[in-house]
C-alpha positions, 0 to 999 in steps of 0.5 A: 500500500501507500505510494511513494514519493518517486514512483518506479515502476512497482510501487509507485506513489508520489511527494509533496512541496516546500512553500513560500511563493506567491501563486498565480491562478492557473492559465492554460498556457502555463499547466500541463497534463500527462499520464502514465501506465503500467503492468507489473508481475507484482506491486512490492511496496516499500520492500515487504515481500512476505504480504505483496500489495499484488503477488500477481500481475498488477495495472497501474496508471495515473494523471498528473497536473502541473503549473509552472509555478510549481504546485501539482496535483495528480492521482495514482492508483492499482490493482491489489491482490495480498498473499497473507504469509500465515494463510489465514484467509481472514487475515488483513491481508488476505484480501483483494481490492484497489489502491486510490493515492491523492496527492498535491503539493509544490516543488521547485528549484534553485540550480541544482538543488531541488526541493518538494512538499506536500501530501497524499491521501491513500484510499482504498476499496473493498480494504477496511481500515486502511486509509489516511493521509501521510505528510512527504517531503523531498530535497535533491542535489542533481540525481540524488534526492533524500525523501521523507514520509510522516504517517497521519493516523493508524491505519492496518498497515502502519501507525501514525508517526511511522516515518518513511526515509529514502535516499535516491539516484540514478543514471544514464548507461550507454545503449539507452539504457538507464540505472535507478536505485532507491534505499529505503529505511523506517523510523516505527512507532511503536503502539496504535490502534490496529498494531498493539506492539512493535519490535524494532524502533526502526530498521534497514527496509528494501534496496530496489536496483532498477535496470530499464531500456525505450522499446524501440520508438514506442514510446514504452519502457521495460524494467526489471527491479531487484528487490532487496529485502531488509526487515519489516516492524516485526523483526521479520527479514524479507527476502529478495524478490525481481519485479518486471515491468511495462510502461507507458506515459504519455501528454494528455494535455 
């Protein structure tokens, strides 16, 4: 669940800005729409493989909003398919449904330094006790970025003050094609109101290493992530898993 400040193409969410301007009112000329979609062989989010958001193909997509003076606005969404690790069918995970992301914010830069504030909603259909909102926010020096999101309320798949800490890159390589990779580490509360207790206070989460290439002049692109699984709240490691991908994005405006 919950997407992500950089979406890649398995998990994918989105971030938020950093203030302070006057903001002028929407032209036409000055906003741009685009949109993007995707199929993934599973939707791993955050690194825990033991309960994948999908542990089957997964459709994903979204629309994003842009002005030039820096504000945003976009929705993301995907399919959901959870494999609960005890096999308990009556389990939280152990169900199937479809992941809404809302988000807004304000980004900008100041030649290579670049910055991003904002928020998302994460919404949930056919989930109970699942949605809230989550606080994010990002800086950058070129290609690398240190993003971070603060949970709003206690939902089933985390508590609230849970803190989502990740440090960012990547790079062209020759042949078209290009290198990403994401680190990813928690700070957990340790009590809330559908999670009574936490093991660790915080914890190494996942190394995505991603590895995509243009198909042809499509306009698509295809990915294969390495996952590299580190522990979840409870202690419990997560093992290693490789994620294809199929994108597409394209100007719907």
């Amino acid at each position: 669940m919950k997407q992500a400040m950089t979406k890649n193409l398995y998990a994918l969410s989105a971030v938020v800005a950093l203030g302070g301007a006057t903001l002028a009112a929407p032209t036409p000329a000055s906003a741009e729409v685009s949109g993007n979609i995707s199929v993934v062989s599973n939707y791993v989010l955050r690194g825990i493989t033991s309960a994948m958001e999908n542990n089957g193909t997964a459709v994903q997509g979204g629309l994003d909003w842009g002005h030039s003076s820096g504000i945003y606005a976009g929705y993301w969404g995907s399919s959901l398919s959870y494999a609960d690790a005890s096999g308990d069918p009556d389990a939280p995970y152990a169900e199937s449904g479809f992941e809404n992301d809302f988000y807004a914010g304000y980004a900008g830069s100041i030649g290579d330094f670049s910055y991003d504030v904002g928020a998302i909603y994460y919404y949930y259909m056919s989930i109970d006790d699942a949605d809230a909102p989550e606080l994010a926010a990002s800086v950058g020096w070129g290609p690398v970025s240190l993003g971070a999101k603060y949970l709003l309320d206690d939902v089933v798949w985390g508590n609230e003050g849970d803190t989502y800490i990740t440090l960012s890159g990547g790079a062209p390589l020759p042949a078209g094609f290009s290198f990403g990779a994401t680190l990813g580490y928690y700070l957990y509360t340790d009590e809330g109101e559908f999670i009574s207790a936490t093991e660790n206070d915080s914890a190494f989460r996942h190394l995505d290493l991603s590895l995509s290439h243009p198909i042809g002049d499509t306009g698509a692109d295809m990915s294969i992530t390495y996952v590299v699984g580190g522990e979840d709240r409870d202690g419990n490691e997560q093992e290693d898993t490789v994620v294809l991908g199929l994108s597409y994005g394209f100007d719907a405006m």
